[in-house]
VEXLOGU-304247 format. One record per residue: y, z, x negated of N, C-alpha, C in turn. Coordinates in steps of 0.02 Angstrom, whole numbers, plus 50000, padded with zeros to 5 digits. Layout:
REM residues N
YZXYZXYZX/...
REM end
This chain:
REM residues 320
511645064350502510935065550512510635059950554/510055057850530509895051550575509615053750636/509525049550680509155051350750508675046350767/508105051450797507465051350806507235049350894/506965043450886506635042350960505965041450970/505495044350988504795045651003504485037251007/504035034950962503665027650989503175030151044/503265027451113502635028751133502225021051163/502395015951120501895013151145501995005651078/501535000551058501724997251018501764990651020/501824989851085502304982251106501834975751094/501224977451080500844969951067501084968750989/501464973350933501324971550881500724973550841/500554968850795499854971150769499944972950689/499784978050679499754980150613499544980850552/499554977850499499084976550457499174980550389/498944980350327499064983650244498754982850180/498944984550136498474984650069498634989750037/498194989049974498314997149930498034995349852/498334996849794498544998849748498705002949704/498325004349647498245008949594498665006549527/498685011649476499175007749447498625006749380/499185003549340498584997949285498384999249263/497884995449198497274999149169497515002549111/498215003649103498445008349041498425014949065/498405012449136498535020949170497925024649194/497305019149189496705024849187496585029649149/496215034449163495965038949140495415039649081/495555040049049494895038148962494575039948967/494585047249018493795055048992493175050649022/492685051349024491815049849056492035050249133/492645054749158492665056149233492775045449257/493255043949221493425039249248492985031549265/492265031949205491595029549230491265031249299/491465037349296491065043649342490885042049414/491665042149435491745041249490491935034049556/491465034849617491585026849638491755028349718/491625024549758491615026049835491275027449892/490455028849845489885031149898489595037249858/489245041049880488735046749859489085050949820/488695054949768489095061449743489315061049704/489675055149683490305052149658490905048749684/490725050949751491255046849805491845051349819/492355048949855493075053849871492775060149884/492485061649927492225069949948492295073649875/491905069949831491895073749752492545073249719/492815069249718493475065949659493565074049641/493815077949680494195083049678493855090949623/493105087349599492825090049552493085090149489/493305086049483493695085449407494295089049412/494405092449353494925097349374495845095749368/495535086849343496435084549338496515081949404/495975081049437496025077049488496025082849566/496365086949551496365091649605496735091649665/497165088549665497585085749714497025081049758/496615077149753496095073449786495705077249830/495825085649819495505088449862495765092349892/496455095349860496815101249887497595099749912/497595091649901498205090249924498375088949992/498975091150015499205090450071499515084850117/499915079150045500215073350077499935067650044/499135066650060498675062150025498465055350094/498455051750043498355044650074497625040250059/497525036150096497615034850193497595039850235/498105035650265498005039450334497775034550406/497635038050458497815033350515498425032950543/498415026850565499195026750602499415027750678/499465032750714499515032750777500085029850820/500105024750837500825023350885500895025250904/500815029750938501155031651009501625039850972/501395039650911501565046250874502025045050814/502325037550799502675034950758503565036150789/503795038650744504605040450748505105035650753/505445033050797506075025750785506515027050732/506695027150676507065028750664507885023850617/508365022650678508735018350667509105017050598/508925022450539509545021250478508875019350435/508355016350448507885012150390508175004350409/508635001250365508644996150354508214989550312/508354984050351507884979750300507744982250223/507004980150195506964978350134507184974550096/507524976850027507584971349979507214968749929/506694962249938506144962249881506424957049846/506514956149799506724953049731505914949749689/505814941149712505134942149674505304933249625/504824933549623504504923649579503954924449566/503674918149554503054917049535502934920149460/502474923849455502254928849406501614923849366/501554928649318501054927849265500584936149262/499954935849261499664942349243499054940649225/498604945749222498014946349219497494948949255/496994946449299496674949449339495964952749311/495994957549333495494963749298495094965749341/494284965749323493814970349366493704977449312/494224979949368494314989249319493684991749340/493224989949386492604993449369492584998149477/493074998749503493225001549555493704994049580/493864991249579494384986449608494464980149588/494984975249605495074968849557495974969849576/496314970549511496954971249501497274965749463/497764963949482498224961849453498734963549418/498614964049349498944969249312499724963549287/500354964849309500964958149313501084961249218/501304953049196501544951649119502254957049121/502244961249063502724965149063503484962149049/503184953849036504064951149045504144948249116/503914948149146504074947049234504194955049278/504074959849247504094965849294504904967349300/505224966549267505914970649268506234965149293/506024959449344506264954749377506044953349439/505674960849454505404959649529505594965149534/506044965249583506504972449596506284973949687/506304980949701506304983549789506724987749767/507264988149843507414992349849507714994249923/508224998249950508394998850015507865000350074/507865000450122507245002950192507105008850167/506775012550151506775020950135506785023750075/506715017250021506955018649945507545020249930/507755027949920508365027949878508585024249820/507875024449787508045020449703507665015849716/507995010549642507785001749635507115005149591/506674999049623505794999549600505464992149559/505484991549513505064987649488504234986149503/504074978749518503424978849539502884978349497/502534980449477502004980649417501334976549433/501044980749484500214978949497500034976849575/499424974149580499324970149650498564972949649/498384977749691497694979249702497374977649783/496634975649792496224972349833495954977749854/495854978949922495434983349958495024979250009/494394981050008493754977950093493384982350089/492794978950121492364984250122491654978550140/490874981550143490484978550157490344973650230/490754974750281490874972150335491444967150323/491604963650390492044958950381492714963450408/492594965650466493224970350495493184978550472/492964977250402492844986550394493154987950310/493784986150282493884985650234494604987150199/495134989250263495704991050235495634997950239/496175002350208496015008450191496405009350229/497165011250263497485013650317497075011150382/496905013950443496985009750479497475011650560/497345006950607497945007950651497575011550722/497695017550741497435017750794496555018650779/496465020550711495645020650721495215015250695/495725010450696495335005150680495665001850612/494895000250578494914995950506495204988850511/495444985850470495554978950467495154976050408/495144967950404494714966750355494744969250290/495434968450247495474971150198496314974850205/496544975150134497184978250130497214975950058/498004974050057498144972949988498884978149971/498884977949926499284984849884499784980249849/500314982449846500904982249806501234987449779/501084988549721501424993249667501854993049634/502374997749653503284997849612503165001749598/503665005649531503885010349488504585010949484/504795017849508505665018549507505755018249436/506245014049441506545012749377507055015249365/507535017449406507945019949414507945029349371/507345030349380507295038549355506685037249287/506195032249306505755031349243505835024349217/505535025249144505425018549108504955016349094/504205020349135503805015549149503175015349207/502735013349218502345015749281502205022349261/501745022649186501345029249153501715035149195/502485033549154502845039649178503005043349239/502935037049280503105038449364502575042649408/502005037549395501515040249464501535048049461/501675050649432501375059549424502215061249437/502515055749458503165060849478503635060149539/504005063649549504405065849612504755058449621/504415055449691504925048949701504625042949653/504325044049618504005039349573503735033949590/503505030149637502985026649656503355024249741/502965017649735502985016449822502525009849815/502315008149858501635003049893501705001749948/501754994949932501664988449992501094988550011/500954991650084500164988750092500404982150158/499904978550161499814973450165499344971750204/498964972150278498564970750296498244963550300/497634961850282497384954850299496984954950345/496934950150394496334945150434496254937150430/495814935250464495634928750461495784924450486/496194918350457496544915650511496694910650470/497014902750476497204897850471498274898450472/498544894550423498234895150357498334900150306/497814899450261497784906150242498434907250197/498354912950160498934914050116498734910450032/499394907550010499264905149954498964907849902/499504914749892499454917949828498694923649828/498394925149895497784927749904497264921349875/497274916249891497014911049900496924909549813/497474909149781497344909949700496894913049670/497014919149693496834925049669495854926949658/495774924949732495134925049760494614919149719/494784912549712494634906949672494464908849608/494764913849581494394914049507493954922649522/493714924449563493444930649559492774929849515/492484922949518491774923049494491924923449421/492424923649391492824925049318492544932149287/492824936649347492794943049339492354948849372/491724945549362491224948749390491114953849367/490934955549319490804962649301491344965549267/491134971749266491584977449251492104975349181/492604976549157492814974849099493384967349094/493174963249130493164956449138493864954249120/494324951849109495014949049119495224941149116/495494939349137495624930849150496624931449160/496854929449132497614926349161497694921349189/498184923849245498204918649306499114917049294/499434911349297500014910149311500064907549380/500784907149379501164902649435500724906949498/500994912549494500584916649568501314920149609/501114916549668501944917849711501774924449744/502164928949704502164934949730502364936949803/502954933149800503384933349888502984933349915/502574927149928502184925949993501554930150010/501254935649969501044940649978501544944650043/502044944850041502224949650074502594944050137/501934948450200502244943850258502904942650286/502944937550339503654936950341504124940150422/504184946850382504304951750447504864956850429/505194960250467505874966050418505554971650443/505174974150495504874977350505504244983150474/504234988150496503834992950428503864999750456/503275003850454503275011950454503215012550374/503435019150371503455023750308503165029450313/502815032750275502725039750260502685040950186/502545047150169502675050050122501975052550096/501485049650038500815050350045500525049849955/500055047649946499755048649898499485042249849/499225042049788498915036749764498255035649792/497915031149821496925032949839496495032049819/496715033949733496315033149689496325039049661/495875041249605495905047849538496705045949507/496895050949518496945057149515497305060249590/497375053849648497875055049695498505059549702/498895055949654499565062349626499965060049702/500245063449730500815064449789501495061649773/501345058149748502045052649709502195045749744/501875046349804502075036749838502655038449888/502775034449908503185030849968502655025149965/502535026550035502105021750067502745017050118/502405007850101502635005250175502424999850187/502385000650245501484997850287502014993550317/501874984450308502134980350346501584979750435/502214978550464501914978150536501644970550550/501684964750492501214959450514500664959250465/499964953750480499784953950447499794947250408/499414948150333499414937950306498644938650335/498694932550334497884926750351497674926050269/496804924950286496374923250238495614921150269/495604919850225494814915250230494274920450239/493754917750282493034921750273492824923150174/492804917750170492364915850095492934918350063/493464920250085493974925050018493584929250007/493524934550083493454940250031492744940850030/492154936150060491594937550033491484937449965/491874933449928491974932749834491804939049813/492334943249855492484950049816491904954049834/491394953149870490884960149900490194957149821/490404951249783489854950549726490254955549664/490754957149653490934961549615490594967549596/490544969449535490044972849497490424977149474/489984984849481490364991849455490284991249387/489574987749363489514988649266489514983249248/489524983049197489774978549125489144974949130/489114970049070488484966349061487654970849038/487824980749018487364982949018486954984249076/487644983049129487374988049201487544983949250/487304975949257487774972249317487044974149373/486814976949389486524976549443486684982649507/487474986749477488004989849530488444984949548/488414985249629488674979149644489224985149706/489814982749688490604985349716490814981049769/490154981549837490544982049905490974984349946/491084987649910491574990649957492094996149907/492904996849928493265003449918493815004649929/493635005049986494195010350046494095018250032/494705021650010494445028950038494515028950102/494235033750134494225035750204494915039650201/495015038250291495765045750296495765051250283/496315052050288496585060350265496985061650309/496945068550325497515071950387498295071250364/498715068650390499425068950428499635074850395/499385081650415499555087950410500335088350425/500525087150471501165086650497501765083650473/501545077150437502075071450400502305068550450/502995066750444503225062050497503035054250468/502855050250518502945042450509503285039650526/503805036750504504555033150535504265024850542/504655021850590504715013650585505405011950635/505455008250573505995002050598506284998250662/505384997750686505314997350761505594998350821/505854997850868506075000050929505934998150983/505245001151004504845000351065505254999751134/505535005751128505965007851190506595002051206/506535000551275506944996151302507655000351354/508194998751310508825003251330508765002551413/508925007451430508995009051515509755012451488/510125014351571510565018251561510325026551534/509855027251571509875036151525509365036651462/509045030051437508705030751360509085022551326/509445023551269509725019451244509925022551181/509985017651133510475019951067510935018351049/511525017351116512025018251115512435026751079/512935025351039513315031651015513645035051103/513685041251120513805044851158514565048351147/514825049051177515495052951139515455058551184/515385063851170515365071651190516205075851185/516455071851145517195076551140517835072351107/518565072751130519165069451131519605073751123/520065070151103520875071551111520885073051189/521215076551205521635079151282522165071951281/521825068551330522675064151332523405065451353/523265072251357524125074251370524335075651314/523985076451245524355077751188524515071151146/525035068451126525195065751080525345065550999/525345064050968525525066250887526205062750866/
REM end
């Protein structure tokens, strides 16, 4: 059984994330999936109107959340991650709610995760963008209360139990996401930096452009470190199928990155004058999930340490 040591404090590390839906095979066809966006009476408060989408309102282990340090669990048997990546080929899509990176289905079964709280090997599929209309108001987890500029998403599919995303998200263990926090800073990240450069491509709703030679790795900062919980998709239909894990650094990016993304358009060429500033859902309660990390705040003393203890022996007067 593993053992548990209370975080109570977070050491001057700073925490960052992203978030991720899965691809546009996996939207939803009905009128709901026009329907719904991230403000007014079509915003998260509603999702949960639609009656496939009921978990968005009645679910219990739904995501974002906030992240409290001082309320985060040590927990010593999450070992490093194993990410398995290369420079990819895909297509970047304005699904109308987001700008995704939907990866070429002959590069997916060559970007493998697995190990740190994954039982099973995960194939990586999709790369989704989160901000918001502010500069510091745009990732969807945040730490302590507070937003970061944006969040980027990394989406695997156990492969191990399914054979394909479709099949996964709606199931037990199915799913896990890299989020990814960004801020602004010098120099920036490459493969954001790609990405962002062709947004004026994919302005309105519908849009698609293929991008090669996009270094997936360097998306994911360079840290072994990570909390986990157990949470939701934060999109329609929010099925309870992730493993979430929130790296504890963040990547750098440009101002003018993600201003690109706040010209993004909810409609097509009938309707470009919805303009998709922003989409973060807001949090969702904990409801008594544990959050584990890797982390180990606590500095061994003699009576708090994670040293093994030995409680019981052989009698040394007995021999065998």
């Amino acid at each position: 059984m593993p053992t548990y040591v209370k975080v109570t404090a977070m050491s001057g590390i700073t925490m960052v994330i992203v978030f991720i839906m899965p691809c546009a095979y996996l939207t939803d066809p009905s009128p709901w999936a026009d329907w719904w966006t991230y403000d007014g009476i079509s915003g998260p408060l509603y999702w949960g109107l639609n009656p496939a989408w009921i978990m968005c309102r009645d679910g219990k282990f739904q995501s974002p959340i906030d992240i409290q340090p001082r309320d985060l669990l040590y927990d010593p048997s999450l070992t490093y991650l194993n990410i398995q990546t290369k420079k990819i080929t895909g297509n970047l899509t304005n699904t109308g709610h987001d700008i995704t990176l939907h990866i070429d289905d002959a590069y997916i079964k060559l970007l493998n995760a697995s190990m740190g709280p994954l039982q099973y090997n995960y194939h990586i599929y999709q790369v989704k963008i989160h901000y918001g209309r502010e500069e510091n108001m745009g990732s969807e987890h945040t730490i302590d209360g507070q937003q970061l500029p944006a969040e980027i998403q990394v989406y695997a599919y156990n492969c191990d139990l399914y054979s394909n995303a479709s099949q996964a998200k709606a199931s037990p263990k199915g799913i896990t996401v890299f989020a990814i926090f960004a801020v602004f800073g010098s120099p920036d990240n490459e493969a954001f930096r790609l990405m962002s450069a062709r947004i004026e491509d994919v302005l309105l709703k519908g849009k698609v452009i293929p991008l090669t030679g996009i270094p997936i790795d360097i998306l994911f900062p360079d840290t072994h470190n990570y909390i986990t919980y157990e949470g939701s998709f934060t999109q329609p239909g929010c099925h309870e199928s992730v493993t979430w894990v929130v790296f504890n650094k963040p990547i750098k990016i440009q101002k003018w990155q993600l201003e690109s993304f706040r010209n993004i358009k909810q409609g097509g060429e009938d309707n470009s004058e919805l303009m998709l500033e922003k989409n973060h859902r807001p949090t969702l309660p904990l409801n008594n999930r544990v959050v584990r990390t890797n982390i180990n705040f606590n500095v061994p003393t003699d009576t708090c340490n994670m040293k093994i203890k030995r409680f019981y022996g052989v009698n040394s007067q007995f021999s065998l």
